[in-house]
C-alpha positions in Angstrom: -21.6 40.4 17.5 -18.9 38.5 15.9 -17.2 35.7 17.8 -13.6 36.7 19.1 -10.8 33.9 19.0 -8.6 33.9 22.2 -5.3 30.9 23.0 -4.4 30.4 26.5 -1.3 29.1 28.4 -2.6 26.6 30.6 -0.4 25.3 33.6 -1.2 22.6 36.1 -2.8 19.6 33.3 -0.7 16.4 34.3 -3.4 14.1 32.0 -6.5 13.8 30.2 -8.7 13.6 32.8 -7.6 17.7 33.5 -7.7 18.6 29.8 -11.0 17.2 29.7 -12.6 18.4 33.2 -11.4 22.0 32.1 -12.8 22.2 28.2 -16.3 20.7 29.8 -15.9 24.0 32.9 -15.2 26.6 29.9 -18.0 25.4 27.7 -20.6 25.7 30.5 -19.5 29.3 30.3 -22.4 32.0 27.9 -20.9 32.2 24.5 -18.1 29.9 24.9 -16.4 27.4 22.7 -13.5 25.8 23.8 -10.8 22.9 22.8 -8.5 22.1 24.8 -5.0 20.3 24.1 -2.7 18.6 26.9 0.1 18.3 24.4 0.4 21.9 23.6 -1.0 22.7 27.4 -2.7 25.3 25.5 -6.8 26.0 25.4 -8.2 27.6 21.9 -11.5 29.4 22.6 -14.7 31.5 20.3 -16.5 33.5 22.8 -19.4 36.1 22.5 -18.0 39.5 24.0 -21.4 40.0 24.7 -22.7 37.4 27.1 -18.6 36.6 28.5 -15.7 38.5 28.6 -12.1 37.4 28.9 -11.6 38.2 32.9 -14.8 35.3 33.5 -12.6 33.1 31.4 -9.3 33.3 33.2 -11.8 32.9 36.5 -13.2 30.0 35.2 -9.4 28.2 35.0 -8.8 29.0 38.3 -12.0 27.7 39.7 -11.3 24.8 37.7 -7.8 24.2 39.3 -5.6 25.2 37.0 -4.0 28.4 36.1 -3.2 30.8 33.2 0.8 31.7 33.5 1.7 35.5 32.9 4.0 35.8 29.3 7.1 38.2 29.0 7.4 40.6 25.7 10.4 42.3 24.6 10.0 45.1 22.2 12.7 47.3 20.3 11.4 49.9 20.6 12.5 52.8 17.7 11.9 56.7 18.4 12.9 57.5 21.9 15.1 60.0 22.4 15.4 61.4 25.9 14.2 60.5 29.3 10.9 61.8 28.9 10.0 59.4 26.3 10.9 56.5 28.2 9.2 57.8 31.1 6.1 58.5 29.2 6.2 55.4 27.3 6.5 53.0 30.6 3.7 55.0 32.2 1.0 54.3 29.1 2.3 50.5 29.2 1.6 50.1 32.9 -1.6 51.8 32.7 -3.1 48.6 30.3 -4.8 45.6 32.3 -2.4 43.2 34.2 0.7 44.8 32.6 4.1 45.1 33.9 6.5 47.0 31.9 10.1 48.4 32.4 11.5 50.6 29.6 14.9 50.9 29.3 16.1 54.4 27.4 20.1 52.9 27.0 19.2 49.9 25.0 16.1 51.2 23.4 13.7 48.1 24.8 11.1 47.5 26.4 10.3 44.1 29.0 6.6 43.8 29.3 4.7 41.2 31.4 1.2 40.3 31.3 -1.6 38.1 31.6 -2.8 36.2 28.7 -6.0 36.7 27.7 -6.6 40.3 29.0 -4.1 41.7 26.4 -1.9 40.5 23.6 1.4 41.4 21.9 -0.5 43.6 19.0 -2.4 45.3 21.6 1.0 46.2 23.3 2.6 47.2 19.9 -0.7 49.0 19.3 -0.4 51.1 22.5 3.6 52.0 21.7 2.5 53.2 18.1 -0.2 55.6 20.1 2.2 56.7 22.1 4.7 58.1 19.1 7.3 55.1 18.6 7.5 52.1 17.1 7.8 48.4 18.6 8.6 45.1 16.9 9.1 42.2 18.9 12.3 40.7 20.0 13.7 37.4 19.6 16.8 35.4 19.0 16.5 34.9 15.1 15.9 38.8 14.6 18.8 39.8 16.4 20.9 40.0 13.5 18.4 41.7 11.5 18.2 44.5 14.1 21.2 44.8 14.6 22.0 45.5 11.0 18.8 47.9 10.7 20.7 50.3 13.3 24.2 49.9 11.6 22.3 51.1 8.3 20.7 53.9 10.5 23.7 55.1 12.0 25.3 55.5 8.9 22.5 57.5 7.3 22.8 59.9 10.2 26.4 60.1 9.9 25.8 61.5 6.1 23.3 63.5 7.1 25.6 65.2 9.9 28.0 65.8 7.3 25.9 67.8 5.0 24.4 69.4 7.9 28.0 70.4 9.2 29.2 71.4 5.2 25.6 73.9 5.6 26.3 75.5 9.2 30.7 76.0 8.8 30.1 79.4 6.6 27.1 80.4 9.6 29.5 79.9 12.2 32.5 81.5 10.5 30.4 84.5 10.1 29.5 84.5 14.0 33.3 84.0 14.6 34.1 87.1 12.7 31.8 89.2 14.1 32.3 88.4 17.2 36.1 89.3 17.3 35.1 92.5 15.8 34.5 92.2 11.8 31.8 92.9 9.0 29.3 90.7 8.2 30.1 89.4 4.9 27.3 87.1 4.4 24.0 88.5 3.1 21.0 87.4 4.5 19.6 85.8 1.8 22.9 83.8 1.7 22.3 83.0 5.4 18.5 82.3 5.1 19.7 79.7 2.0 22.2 78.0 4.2 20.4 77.7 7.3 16.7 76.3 5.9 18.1 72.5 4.7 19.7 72.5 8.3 16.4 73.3 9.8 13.9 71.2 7.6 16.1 68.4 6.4 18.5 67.9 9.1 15.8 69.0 12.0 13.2 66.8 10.7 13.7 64.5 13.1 13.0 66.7 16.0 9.7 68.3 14.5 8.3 64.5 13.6 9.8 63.4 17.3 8.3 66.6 18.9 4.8 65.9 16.8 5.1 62.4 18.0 5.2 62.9 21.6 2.7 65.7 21.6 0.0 63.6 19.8 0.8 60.9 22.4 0.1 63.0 25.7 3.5 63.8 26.7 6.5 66.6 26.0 10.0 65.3 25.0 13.4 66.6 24.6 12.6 67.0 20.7 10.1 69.3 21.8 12.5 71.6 23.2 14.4 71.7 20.0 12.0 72.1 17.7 10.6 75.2 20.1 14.1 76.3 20.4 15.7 76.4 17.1 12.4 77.1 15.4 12.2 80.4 17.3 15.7 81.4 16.2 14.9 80.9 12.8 11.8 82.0 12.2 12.4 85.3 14.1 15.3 85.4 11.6 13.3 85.2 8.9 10.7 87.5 9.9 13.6 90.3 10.4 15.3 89.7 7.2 11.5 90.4 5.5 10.0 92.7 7.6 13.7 94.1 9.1 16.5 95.4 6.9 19.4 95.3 8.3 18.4 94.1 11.5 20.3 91.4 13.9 19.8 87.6 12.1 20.4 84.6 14.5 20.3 82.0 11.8 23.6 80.9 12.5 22.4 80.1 16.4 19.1 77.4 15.1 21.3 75.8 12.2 24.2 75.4 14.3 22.1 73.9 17.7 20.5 71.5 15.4 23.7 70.2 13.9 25.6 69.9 17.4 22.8 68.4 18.8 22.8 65.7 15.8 26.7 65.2 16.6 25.8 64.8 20.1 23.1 62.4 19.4 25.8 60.3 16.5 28.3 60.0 20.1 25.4 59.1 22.2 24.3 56.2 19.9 27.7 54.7 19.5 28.5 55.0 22.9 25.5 53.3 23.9 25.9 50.6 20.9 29.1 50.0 23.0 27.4 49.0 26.1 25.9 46.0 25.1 29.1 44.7 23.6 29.9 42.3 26.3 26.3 40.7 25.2 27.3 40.6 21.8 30.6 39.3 22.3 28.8 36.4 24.4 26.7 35.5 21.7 29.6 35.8 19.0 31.0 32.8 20.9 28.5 30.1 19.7 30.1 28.8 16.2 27.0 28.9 14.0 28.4 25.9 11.9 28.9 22.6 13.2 30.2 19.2 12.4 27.3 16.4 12.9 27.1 12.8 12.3 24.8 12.2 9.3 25.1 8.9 7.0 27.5 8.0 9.3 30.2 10.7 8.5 30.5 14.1 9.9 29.8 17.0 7.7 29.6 20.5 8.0 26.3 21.9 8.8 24.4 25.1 10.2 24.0 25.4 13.7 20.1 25.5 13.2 20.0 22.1 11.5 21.5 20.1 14.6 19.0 18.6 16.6 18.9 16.8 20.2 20.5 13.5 20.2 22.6 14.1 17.1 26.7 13.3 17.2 29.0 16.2 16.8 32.8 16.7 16.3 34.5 19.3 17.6 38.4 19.5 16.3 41.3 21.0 18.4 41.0 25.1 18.3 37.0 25.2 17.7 34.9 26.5 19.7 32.1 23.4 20.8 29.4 24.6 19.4 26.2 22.9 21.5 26.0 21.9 25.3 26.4 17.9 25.3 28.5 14.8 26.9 31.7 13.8 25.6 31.4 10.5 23.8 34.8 10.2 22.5 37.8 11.4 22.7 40.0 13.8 25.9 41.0 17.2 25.8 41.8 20.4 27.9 38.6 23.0 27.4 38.8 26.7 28.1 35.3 27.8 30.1 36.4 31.0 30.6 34.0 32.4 29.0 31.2 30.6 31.3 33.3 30.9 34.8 35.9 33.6 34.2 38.5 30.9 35.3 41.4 31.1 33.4 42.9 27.4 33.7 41.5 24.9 31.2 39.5 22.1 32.6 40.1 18.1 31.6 37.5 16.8 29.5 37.5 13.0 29.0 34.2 10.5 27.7 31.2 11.4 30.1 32.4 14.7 30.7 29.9 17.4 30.2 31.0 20.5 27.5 28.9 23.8 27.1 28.3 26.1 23.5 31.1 28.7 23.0 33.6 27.0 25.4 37.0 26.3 23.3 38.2 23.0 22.8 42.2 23.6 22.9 44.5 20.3 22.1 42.6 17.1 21.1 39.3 15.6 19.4 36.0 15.4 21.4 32.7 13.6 19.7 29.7 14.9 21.8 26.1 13.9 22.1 24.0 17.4 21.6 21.6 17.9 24.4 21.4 22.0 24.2 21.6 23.4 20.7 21.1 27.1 19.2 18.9 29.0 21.8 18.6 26.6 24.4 22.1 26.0 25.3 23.3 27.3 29.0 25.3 30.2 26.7 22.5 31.4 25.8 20.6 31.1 28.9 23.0 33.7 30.5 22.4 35.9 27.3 18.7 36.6 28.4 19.3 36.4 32.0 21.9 39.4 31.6 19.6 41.6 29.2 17.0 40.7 31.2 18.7 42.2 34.5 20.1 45.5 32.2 16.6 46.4 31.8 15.5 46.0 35.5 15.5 49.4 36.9 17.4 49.6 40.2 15.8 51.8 43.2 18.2 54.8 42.6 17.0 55.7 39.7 12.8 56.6 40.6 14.4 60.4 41.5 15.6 60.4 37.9 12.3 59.1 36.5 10.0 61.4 38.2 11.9 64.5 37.5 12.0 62.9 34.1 8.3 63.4 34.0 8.2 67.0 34.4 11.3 68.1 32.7 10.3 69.3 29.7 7.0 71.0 30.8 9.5 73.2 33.3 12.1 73.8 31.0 9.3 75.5 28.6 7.9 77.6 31.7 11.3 78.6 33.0 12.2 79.6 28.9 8.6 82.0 28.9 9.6 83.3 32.2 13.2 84.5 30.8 11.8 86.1 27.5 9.2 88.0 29.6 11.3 88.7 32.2 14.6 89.6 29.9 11.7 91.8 27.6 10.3 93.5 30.6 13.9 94.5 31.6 15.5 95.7 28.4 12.2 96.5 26.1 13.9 94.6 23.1 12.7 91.5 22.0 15.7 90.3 19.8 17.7 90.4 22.7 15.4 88.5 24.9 14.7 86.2 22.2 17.9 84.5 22.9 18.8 83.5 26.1 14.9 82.0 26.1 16.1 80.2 23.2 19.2 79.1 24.8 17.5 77.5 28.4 15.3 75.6 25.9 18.6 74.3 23.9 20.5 73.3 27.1 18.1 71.3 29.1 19.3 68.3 28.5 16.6 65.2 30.3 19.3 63.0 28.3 21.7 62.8 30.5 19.0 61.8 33.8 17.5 58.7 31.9 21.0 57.8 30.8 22.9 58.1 34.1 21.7 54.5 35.6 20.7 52.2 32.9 23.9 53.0 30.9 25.7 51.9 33.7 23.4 48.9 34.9 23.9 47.7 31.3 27.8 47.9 31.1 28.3 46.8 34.6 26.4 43.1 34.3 27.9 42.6 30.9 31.1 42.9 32.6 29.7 40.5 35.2 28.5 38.2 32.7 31.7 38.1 31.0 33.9 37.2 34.1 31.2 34.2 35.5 28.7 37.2 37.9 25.4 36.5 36.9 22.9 39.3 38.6 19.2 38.6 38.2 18.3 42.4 38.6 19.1 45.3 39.1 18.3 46.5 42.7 20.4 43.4 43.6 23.8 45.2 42.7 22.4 47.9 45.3 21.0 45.8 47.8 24.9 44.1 47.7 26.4 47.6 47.4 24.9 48.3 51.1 25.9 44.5 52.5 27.6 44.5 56.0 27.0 41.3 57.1 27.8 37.8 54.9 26.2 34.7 55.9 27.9 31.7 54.5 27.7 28.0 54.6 31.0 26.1 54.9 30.4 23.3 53.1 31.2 23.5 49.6 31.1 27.0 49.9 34.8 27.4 52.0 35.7 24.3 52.0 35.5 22.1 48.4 32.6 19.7 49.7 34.3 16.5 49.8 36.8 14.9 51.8 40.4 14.8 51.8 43.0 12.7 53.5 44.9 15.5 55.8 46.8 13.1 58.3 48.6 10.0 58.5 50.0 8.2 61.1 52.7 6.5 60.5 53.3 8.2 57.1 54.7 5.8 55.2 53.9 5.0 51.5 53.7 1.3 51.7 50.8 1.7 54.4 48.9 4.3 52.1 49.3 1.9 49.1 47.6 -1.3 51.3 45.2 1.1 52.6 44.2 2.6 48.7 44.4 -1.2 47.3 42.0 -1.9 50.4 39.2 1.1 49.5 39.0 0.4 45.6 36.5 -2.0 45.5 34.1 1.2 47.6 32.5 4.1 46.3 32.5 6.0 49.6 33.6 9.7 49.9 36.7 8.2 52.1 37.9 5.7 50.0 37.9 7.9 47.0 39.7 10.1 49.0 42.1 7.5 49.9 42.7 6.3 46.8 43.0 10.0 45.1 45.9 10.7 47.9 48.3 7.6 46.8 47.1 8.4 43.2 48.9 11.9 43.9 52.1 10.2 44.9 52.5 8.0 42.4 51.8 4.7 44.5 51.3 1.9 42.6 47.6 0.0 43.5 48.0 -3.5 43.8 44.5 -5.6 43.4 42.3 -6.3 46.3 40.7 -10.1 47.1 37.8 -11.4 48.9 36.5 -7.6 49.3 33.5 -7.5 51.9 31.8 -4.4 52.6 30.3 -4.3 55.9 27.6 -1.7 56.9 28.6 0.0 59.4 31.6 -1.5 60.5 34.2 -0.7 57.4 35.4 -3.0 55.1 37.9 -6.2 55.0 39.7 -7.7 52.1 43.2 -9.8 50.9 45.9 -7.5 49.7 49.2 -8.9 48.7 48.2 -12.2 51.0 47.3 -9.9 54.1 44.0 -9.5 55.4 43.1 -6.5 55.4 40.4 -4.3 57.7 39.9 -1.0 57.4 37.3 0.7 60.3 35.5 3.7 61.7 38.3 5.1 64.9 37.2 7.5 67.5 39.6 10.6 67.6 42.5 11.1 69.8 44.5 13.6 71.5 44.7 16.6 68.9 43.0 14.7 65.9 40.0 16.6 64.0 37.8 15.2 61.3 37.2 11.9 60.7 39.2 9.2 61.2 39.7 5.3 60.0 42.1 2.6 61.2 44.0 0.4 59.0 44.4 -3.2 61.0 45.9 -6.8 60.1 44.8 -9.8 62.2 43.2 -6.9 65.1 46.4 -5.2 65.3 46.8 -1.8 64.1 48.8 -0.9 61.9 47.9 3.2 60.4 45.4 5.9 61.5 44.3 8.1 58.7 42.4 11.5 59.2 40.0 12.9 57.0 39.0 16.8 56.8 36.5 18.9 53.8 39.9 21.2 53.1 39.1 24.9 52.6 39.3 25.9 48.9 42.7 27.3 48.0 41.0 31.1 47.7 39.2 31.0 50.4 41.2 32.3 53.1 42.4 35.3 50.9 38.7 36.2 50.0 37.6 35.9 53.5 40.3 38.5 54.1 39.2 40.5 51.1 35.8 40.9 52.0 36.6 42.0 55.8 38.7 44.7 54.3 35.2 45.7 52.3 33.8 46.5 55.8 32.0 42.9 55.8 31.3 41.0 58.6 31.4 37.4 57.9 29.6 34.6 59.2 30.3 31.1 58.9 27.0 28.4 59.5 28.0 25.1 60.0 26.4 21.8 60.8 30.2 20.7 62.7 30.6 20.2 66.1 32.0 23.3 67.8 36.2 22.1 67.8 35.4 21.3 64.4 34.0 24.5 63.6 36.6 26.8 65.7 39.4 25.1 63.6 37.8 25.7 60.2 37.0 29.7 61.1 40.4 29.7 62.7 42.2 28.5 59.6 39.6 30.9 57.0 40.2 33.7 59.3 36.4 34.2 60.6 36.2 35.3 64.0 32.3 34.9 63.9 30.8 31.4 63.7 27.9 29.2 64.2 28.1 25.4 65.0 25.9 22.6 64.8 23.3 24.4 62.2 21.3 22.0 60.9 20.2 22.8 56.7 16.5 23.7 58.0 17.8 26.1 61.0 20.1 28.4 58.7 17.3 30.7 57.8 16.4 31.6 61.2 20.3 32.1 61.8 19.8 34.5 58.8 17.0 36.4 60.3 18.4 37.0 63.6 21.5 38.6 62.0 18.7 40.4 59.8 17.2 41.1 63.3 20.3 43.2 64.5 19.7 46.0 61.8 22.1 44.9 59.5 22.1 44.6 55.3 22.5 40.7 55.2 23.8 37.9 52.4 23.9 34.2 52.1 26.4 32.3 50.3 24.8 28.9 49.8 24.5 26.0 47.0 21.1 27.4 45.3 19.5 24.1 46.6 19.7 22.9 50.0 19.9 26.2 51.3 17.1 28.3 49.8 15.1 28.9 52.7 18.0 30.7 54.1 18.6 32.7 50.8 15.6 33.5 50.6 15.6 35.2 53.5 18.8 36.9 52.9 18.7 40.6 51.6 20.9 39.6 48.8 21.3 36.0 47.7 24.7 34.6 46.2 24.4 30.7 44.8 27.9 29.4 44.3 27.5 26.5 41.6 30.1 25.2 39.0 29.4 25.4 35.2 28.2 21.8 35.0 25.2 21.6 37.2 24.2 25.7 37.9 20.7 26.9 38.6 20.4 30.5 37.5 17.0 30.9 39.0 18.3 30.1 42.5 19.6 33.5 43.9 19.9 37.6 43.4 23.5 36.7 42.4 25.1 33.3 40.6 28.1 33.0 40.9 29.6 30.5 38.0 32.7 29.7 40.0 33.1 27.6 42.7 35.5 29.9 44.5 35.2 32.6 47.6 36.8 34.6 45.5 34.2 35.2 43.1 31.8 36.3 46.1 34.2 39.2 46.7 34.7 40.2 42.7 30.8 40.7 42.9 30.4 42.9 45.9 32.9 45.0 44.3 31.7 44.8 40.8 28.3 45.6 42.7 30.2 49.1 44.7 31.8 49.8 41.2 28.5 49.8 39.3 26.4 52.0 42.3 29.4 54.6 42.5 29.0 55.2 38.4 26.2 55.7 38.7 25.9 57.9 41.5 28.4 60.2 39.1 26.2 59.5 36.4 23.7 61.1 38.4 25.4 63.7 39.6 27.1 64.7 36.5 23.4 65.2 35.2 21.8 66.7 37.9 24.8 69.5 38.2 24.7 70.2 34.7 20.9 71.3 34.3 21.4 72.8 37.8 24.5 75.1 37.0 23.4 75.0 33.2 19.9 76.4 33.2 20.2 79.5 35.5 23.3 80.8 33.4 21.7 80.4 30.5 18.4 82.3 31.9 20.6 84.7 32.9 22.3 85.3 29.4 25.5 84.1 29.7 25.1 81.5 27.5 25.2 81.6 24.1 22.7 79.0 21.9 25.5 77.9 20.1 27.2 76.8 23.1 23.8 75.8 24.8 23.6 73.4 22.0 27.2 71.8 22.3 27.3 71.7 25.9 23.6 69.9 25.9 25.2 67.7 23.4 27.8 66.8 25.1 26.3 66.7 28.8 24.8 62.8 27.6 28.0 61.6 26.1 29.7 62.6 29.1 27.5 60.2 31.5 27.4 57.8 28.9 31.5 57.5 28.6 31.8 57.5 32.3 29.5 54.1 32.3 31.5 52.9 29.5 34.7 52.7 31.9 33.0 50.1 34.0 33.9 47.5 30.5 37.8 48.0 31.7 36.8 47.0 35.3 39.1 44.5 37.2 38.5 42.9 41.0 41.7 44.3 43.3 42.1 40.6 44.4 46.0 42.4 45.4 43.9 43.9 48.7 43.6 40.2 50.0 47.6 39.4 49.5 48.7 42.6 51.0 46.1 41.4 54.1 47.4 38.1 54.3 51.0 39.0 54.2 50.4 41.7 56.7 48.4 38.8 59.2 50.8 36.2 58.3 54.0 38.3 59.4 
């Protein structure tokens, strides 16, 4: 047999003695020829299928001590139209060897993970095309090509709606007329002209979707149309042959088709519209850019601009990579990263991010992040990457997904025998069988949670909420009980002078002068508090730092000592003694202050029903005042780092739906043990891969904004769901029943998707009520 080729990811090589030891393991193998590169950390093999296959291969990496790292896909995938054909579709997927797919109906993609070696991207696109669709592979540079393939296609079924619509008006004026009591005034040749372009032309989509899914092992919501409409017509025709003058219903499969086409037009640009927050996002990064080159900047594309190179961004542009400022100062609006709306000082070896906006002066940057490797875009695939996780809520949806269709069929048969057995006239039962398969919309299930999921974390995205997955928004939706660290995470992590005593200027200014030759947390904040009243610094002589006993120095021709003082009589925090000659002469008191926000989140979120825990490290008067000032009645003292994620289980232990607020870092055991994670961490040094939820603020309040972002999302979509479920409940029995006409059947299916669609869409006007908290705190304060 002919040799196969096969590349592998290889993870764990550190030097040549690894790529080496694991070429010479695969080549022992039957068959086998391998090369393998440590640059590239990849291995290129020809094996024999018939004395090896790939499984031994992978094996024989592991034995060897290395390992063979699952890859991500995502598809577009083209041809889906309802529920059932998403369902369908991830079930075929997740049937292939090590694969692990979700398929997301709303966006039309799929997210597929598997193991190199036992499959490969054509086999993937191979098993979509078997299945009735179409995949191509996403990426970055194809988004804009995609993007304008389904602008083109929405326009092409906006004309053919039109001519569909200019077809079916003279159908349905004739069904008007007769119904209010008139004379047919069409023949029905005229009729049978009319309604066949409808059917053929405009319907062609539902017999090639309905053939599709058929040949692919499943039954969609095409197939229901094409069985519905096609029974209307060709019944039609059979009568106007074989009939005359009998009762025509070509008005009924002409005008289901064309609603159901309008319904579909809404559906699309409704759902075009839930992405937008993603789109806006990436609309941010400029894709021109001024770079250094010959030593003068000149306009280039974005893609050009490599690592290292100089860039200038001009007052009003958006920065268009993620670098250091080399030159220049300005005010910078990260809004768009944090959802803060203040502008943040940017001076030389400040760091700047892609798509920020530089607002009133000239910065020169050194690129480090350019085009798709800048944080911008990082938060771009973490966010489409969560909008097609599924969350837990919606596995009702998927398996009644799975036997829709096959039901709806049976329960349409059971109404035309049952309707024929009754009245002995097969025109007349002809049509309310025609009208439960027109009606059952599956739509409207697959839509109800994704549509929302999607709208809901661009929303996040957008105001600095970054949610790694679904089933985190619900996990967060159910939390009772917040766990959060005060360090950093209440208070702003660093200390500030609180206290003085005496308070007077001219002491603070010997004190400041004293500390600037340190670069200790309590100088700084010494220095930074005479800063802020304007003192004038005068220089410091014969500066001695002594370890562990402060530090001495000349000021103004007095010598100077500033050292560690134990705490008196009402005094918290730390506390240092200003001396001349062994007498004192100030006490100064040092404190981490609570953020600005925090107390009115803290307030917010025990409005929300949440208990909240504070963890500290503090002794306990240190830690009674901080809780007593944030308004936490519950609190922990003298938690050391490695100890937090027991304190985490035992409120777990208590029953209770748990989350910890922490720094992504130093706290990860604790949030990993947390139901639902929240990492608090500032544009300039975040981690998106430490917790369920990243916040991009450093601010309380932004903990708060997410539960309730989190209770906004669950509650649409428990409407969505509803909404859908209520419909084919109420819908299906009236129509069995023959009180629904297919005409109607057809608009009311149409419009049942559009409806849950439009209800997710409200989630893109969503705002925090950060009002609760001030009402609170007026109410406590008074």
């Amino acid at each position: 047999m002919t040799p196969k080729q096969l590349s592998l990811p290889i993870a764990g090589m550190t030097c040549a003695a690894c790529s080496t030891r694991l070429e010479n393991n695969l080549n022992r193998l039957p068959g086998v020829e391998a090369r393998v590169n440590l640059a590239t950390e990849t291995a290129q093999l020809s094996y024999d299928p018939d004395q090896v296959d790939p499984a031994a291969i992978l094996a024989q990496v592991g034995k060897t001590g290395f390992a063979v790292p699952p890859a991500t896909l995502n598809l577009n995938i083209a041809g889906m139209t309802c529920a059932s054909c998403s369902t369908r579709l991830e079930q075929v997927l997740n049937k292939l060897p090590s694969v692990e797919a979700r398929v997301n109906l709303a966006s039309e993609t799929a997210r597929v993970r598997y193991q190199p070696g036992l499959i490969n991207e054509d086999t993937l696109v191979a098993a979509v095309a078997r299945t009735g669709y179409s995949a191509t592979p996403a990426s970055e540079e194809r988004r804009a090509a995609e993007k304008a393939l389904k602008a083109e296609a929405y326009r092409k079924e906006v004309r053919v709606f039109v001519i569909a619509t200019l077809f079916t008006l003279p159908l349905l004026a004739e069904m008007v007329a007769m119904l209010g009591g008139g004379e047919a005034w069409l023949p029905g040749w005229a009729q049978w002209l009319l309604a066949t372009p409808v059917q053929f032309w405009a319907g062609w989509r539902f017999y090639d979707g309905a053939w599709k899914s058929l040949r692919g092992g499943g039954a969609n919501m095409d197939v229901l149309v094409a069985l519905g409409t096609s029974a209307a017509y060709f019944f039609s025709l059979a009568t106007l042959l074989l009939v005359p003058h009998g009762h025509l219903y070509f008005e009924a499969s002409a005008a289901v088709v064309t609603l159901v086409r309008l319904g579909k037009l809404l559906e699309a640009r409704a759902k075009g519209r839930t992405s937008s927050a993603i789109e806006q996002l990436i609309g941010l990064q400029p894709r021109t850019v001024r770079v250094e080159r010959a030593g003068e900047f000149v306009e280039a594309d974005i893609a050009t601009v490599k690592p290292g190179e100089r860039i200038q961004v001009r007052a009003g542009e958006r920065i268009p990579v993620d670098g250091t400022v080399e030159d220049g100062r300005s005010s910078v609006d990260e809004g768009m990263l944090t959802g803060e709306s203040l502008p943040v000082a940017k001076a030389v070896g400040g760091r700047a991010w892609a798509g920020t906006q530089n607002l009133d002066g000239l910065l020169v940057l050194r690129a480090e992040g350019v085009g798709s490797h800048t944080q911008l875009m990082e938060i771009v695939r973490l966010t489409e990457t969560a909008q097609g996780s599924k969350a837990p809520i919606q596995k009702l949806a998927d398996r009644i997904s799975g036997i829709f269709v096959p039901a709806v069929i049976s329960l349409a048969l059971l109404t035309l025998a049952v309707w024929w057995l009754v009245t002995g006239n097969f025109s007349q039962s002809l049509i309310p069988a025609v009208a439960v398969l027109v009606i059952a919309c599956p739509c409207a299930l697959g839509l109800a949670t994704p549509t929302a999921v999607m709208v809901g974390l661009g929303r996040g995205a957008q105001l600095g909420i970054l949610v790694r997955a679904a089933e985190a928004l619900e996990r967060a939706e159910r939390l009772d009980t917040l766990a959060l660290d005060k360090t950093g995470t209440l208070t702003e992590g660093k200390p500030a002078l609180v206290a003085m005593a005496p308070d007077a200027d001219d002491l603070l200014r010997l004190a400041a002068a004293l500390e600037q030759g340190s670069d200790h947390p309590l100088a700084r904040a010494l220095f930074e508090a005479a800063r802020a009243r304007g003192l004038a610094i005068p220089p410091v002589a014969d500066f001695v730092n002594l370890p562990g006993e402060g530090v001495t120095g000349t000021v103004e021709g007095r010598r100077l000592r500033l050292a560690a003082a134990a705490t008196e009589q009402g005094e918290t925090g730390t506390v240092i003694e200003l001396s001349e000659d062994g007498r004192a002469l100030a006490r100064f008191a040092f404190a981490d202050r609570l953020r600005a926000t925090s107390v009115a989140a803290v307030a917010r979120l025990r409005a929300a029903g949440i208990r909240v825990v504070m963890l500290t490290g503090d002794n306990e008067a240190t830690a009674a005042a901080v809780a007593a000032e944030a308004g936490i009645d519950d609190w922990r003292a003298g938690i050391k780092p490695v100890d937090k994620a027991a304190a985490v289980a035992a409120l777990k232990g208590t029953g209770h739906t748990v989350g910890m607020v922490g720094d992504g870092i130093n706290d990860a055991p604790a949030l990993a043990t947390a139901d639902v994670s929240f990492a608090m961490r500032s544009g300039a040094d975040i981690a998106l891969e430490a917790a369920d939820i990243t916040l991009m603020r450093n601010d309380l309040a932004s903990l708060a904004d997410a539960i309730e972002l989190s209770r906004a999302v669950m509650a649409r979509i428990r409407q969505n769901l509803f909404l859908a479920f209520v419909y084919n409940v109420l819908a299906l029995p009236l129509a069995a029943l023959g009180m629904l006409n297919p005409v109607i059947a057809g608009a009311a299916m149409a419009l049942s998707s559009v409806s849950v669609v439009s209800n997710s869409l409200r989630l893109k006007r969503w705002h925090a009520d950060r009002g609760k908290a001030t009402c609170i705190n007026t109410a406590n304060s008074s």
